[in-house]
C-alpha positions in Angstrom: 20.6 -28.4 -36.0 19.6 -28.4 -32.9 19.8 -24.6 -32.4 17.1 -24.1 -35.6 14.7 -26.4 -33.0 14.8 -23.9 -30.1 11.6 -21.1 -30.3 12.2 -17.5 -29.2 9.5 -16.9 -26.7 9.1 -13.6 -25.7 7.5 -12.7 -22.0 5.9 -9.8 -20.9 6.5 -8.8 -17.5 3.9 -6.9 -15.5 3.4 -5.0 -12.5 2.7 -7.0 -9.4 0.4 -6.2 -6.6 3.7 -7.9 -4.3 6.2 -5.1 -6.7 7.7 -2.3 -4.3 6.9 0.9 -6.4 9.1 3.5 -4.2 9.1 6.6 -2.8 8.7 9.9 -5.4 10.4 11.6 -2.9 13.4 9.8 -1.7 14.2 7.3 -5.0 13.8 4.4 -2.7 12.2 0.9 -3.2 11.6 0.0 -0.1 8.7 -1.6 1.8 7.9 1.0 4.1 6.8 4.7 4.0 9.5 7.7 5.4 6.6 9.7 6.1 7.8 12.8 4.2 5.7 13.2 1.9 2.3 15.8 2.1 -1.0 14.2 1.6 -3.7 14.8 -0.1 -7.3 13.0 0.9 -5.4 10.6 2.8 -3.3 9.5 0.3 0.6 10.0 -0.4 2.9 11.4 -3.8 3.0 7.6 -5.1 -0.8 7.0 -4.8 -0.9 4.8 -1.7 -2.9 5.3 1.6 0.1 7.5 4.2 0.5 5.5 7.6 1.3 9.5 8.4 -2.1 10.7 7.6 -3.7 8.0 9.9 -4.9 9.5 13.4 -5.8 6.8 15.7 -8.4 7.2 19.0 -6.0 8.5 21.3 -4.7 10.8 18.7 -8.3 11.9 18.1 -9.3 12.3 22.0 -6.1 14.4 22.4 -7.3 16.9 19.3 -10.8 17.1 20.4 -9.6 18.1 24.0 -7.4 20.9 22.9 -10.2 22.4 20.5 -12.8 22.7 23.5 -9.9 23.4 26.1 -8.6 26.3 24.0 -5.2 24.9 24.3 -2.8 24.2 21.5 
C-alpha cells in the first residue's frame, strides 16, 4: 500500500544563467571562448559578447598609430 501513497511530481528544468551553452562551432561546453568564431556587432555565433572582438587601450593606441603613420 504504501506504493499507492507516493505522488508523481513532475519537474521542469530550465535554462540557468550559471548553464554552459557551448560553442556552435566546436560542439563544446566549456566555460571559455576558442575564439574562432566571426563576430558580428561585437557579439559571437552563440549570442554572447567575443573576448576576441574586445580591443583594449594599447590595442587601440597601436591601430590609431599605424592609420596616421601610413604603416600597416
Amino acid at each position: 500500500m504504501a506504493a499507492r501513497n507516493v505522488k508523481n511530481r513532475q519537474f521542469r528544468r530550465t535554462a540557468t544563467s550559471r548553464g554552459t551553452w557551448g560553442c556552435p562551432l566546436t560542439k563544446s561546453r566549456t566555460n571559455w571562448c576558442y575564439r574562432m568564431c566571426p563576430t558580428v556587432n561585437g557579439l559571437g555565433l552563440c549570442g554572447r559578447v567575443a573576448p576576441h572582438a574586445l580591443r583594449g587601450r594599447t590595442d587601440l593606441a597601436i591601430e590609431r598609430f599605424r592609420a596616421c603613420s601610413g604603416e600597416g
